[in-house]
Rosetta silent file (secondary structure, phi, psi, omega in degrees, C-alpha in Angstrom):
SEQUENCE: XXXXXXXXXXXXXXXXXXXXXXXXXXXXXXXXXXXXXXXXXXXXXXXXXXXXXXXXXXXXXXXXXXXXXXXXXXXXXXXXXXXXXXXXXXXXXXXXXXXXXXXXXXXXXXXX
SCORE:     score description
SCORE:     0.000 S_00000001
   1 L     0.000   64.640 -173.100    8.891   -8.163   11.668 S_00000001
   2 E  -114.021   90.570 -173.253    7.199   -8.532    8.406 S_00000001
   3 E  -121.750  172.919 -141.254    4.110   -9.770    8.116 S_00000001
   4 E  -143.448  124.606  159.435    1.717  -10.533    5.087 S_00000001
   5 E    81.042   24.501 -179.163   -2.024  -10.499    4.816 S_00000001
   6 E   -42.166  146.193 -176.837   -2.027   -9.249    8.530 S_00000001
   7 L  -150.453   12.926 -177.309   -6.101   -8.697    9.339 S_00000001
   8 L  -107.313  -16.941 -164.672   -5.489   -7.489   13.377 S_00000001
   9 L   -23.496  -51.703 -154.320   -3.987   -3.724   13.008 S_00000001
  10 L  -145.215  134.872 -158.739   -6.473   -2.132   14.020 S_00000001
  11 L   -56.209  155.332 -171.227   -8.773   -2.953   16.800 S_00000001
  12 L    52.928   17.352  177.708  -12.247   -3.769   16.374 S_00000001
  13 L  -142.481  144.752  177.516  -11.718   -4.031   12.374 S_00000001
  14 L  -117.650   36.657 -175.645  -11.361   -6.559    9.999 S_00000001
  15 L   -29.527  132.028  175.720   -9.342   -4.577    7.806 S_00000001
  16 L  -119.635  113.179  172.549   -6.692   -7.157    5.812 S_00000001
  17 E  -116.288  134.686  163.422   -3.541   -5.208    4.575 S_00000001
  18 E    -7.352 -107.590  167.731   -0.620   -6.580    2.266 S_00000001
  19 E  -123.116  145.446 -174.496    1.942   -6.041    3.854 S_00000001
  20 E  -120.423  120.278  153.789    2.926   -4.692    7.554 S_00000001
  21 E  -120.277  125.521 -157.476    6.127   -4.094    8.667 S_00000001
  22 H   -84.298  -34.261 -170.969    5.546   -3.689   12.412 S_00000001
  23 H   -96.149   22.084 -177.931    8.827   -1.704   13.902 S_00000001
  24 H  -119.268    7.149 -173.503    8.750    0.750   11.123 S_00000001
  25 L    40.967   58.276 -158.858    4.454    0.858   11.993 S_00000001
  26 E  -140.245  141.977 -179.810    4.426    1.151    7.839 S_00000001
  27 E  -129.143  135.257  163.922    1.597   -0.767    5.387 S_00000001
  28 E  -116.072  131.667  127.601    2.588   -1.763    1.542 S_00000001
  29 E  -109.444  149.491 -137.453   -0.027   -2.009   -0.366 S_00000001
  30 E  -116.203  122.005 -174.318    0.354   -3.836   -3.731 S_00000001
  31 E  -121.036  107.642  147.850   -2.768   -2.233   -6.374 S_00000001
  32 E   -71.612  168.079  176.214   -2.992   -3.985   -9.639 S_00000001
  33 H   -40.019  -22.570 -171.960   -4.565   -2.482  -12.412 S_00000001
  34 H   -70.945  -34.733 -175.252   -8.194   -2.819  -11.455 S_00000001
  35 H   -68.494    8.284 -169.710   -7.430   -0.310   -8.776 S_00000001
  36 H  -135.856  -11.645 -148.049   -6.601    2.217  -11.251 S_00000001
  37 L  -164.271  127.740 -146.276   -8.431    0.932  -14.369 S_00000001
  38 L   -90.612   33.243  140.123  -11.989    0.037  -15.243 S_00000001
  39 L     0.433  -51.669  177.507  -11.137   -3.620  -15.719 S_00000001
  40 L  -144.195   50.409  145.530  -14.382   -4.970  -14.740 S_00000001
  41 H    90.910  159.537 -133.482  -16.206   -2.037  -15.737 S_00000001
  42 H   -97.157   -2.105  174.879  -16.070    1.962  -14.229 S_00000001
  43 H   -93.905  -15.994  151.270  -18.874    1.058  -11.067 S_00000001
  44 H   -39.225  -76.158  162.781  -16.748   -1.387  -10.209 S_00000001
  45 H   -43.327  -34.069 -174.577  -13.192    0.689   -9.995 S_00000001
  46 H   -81.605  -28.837  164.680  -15.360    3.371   -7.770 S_00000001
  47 H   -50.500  -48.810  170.979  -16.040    0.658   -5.560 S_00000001
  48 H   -75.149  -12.131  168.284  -12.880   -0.432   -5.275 S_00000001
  49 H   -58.538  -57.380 -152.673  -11.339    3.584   -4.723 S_00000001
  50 H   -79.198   -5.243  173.895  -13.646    3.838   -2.043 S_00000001
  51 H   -85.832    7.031  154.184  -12.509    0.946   -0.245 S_00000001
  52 H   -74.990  -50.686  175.339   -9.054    2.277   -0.573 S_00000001
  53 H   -50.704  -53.447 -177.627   -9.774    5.537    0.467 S_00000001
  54 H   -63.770  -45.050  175.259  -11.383    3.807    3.628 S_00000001
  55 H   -77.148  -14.965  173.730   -8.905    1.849    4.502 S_00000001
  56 H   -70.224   -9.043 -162.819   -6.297    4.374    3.787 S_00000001
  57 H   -86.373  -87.697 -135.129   -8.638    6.682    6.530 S_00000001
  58 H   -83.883  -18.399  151.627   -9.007    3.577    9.027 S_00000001
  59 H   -84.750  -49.828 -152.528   -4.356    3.606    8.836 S_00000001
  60 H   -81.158  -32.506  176.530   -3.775    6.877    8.888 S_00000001
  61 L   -92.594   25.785  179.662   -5.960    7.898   11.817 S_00000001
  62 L  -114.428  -24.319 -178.384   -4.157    4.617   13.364 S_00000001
  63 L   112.836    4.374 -169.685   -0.812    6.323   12.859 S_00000001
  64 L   -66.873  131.348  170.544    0.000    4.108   10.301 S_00000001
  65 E   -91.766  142.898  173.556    2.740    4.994    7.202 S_00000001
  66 E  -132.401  160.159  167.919    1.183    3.231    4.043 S_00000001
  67 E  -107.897  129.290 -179.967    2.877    2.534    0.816 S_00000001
  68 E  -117.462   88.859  -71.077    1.064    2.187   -2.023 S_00000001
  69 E  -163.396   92.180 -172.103    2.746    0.245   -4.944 S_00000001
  70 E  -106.929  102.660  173.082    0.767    0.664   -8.420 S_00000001
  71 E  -110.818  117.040 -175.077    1.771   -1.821  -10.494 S_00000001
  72 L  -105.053   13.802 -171.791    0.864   -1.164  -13.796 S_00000001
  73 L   -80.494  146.457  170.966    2.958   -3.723  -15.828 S_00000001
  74 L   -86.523  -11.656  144.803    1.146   -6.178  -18.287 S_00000001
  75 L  -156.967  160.456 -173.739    3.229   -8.407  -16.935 S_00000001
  76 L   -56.112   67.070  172.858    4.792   -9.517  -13.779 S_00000001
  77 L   -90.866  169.076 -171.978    8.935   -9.854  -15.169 S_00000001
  78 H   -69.966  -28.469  128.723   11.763  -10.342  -13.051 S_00000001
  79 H   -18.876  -81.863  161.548   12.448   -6.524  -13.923 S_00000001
  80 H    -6.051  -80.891 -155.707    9.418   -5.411  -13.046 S_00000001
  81 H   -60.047  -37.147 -165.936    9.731   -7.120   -9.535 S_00000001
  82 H   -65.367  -62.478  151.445   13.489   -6.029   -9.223 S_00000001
  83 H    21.412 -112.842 -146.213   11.829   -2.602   -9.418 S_00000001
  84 H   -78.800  -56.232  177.914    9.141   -2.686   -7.525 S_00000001
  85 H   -52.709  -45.113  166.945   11.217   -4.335   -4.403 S_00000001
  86 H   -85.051  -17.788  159.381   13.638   -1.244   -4.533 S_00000001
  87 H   -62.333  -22.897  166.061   11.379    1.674   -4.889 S_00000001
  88 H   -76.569  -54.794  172.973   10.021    0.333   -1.632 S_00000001
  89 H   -48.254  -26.919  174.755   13.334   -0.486    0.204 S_00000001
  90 H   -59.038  -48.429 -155.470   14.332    3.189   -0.921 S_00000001
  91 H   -74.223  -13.920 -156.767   10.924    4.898    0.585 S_00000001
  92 H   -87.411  -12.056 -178.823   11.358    1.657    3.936 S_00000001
  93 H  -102.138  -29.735 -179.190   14.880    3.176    4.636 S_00000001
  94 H   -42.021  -71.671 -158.644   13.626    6.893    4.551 S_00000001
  95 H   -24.388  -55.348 -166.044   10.887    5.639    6.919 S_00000001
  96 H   -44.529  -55.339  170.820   13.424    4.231    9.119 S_00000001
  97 H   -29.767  -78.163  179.746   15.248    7.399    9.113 S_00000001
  98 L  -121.171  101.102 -175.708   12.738   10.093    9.630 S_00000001
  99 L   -73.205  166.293 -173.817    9.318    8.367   10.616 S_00000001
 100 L  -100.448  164.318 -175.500    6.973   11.056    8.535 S_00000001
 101 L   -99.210  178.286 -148.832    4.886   13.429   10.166 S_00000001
 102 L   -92.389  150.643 -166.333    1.285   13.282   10.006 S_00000001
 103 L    82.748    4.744 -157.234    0.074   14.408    6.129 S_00000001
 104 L  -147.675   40.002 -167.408    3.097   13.123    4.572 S_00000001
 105 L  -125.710   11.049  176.629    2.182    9.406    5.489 S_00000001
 106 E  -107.014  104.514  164.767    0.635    8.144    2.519 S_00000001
 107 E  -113.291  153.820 -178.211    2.848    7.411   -0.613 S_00000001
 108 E   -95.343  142.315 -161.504    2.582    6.567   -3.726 S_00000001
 109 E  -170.971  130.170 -155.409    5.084    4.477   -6.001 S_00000001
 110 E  -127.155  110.161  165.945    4.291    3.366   -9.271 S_00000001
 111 L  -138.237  109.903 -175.124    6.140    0.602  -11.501 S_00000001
 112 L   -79.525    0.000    0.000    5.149   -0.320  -15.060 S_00000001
């Protein structure tokens, strides 16, 4: 139950998230550098924060776990991605485990 570019989550919004995997209620979202890094200049990057921040609001008060996946490599290698795919299957097995309690439902995961 994995779905990709999902835009229905959450009712009356037309919030578009990465990825959803629906029986674990869990969002990955995949941040390239601009979301971290004045790329196309620093009013940009605040723009894009606060539209993180909102939609990270607009999950969390949905009940939603999100993952957030900061990929900071200058480039995409099969390393990289080899990664990036198990620091998520690591935090997607907690999840499974022990759904998190509310305040503990955003994480962060980082791979350069």
């Amino acid at each position: 139950n994995v779905h990709h570019h999902d835009k229905a989550i959450i009712p009356g919004d037309k919030l578009e998230v990465d990825i959803l995997v629906e029986n674990l209620h869990t969002v990955i979202e995949v941040d390239g550098p601009s979301h971290v890094l004045p790329i196309w200049g620093e009013e940009r990057l605040e723009k894009t924060k606060k539209a993180d921040e909102q939609k990270n609001g607009l999950l969390l008060s949905g009940g939603y776990v999100i993952i957030r996946l900061q990929c900071l490599a200058k480039t995409t290698t099969q390393a990289v991605m080899r990664k990036a795919k198990d620091l998520i299957l690591s935090e997607l097995s907690k999840i499974s485990k022990c759904f998190p309690e509310e305040g503990k439902r955003l994480i962060f995961l980082e791979v350069e």
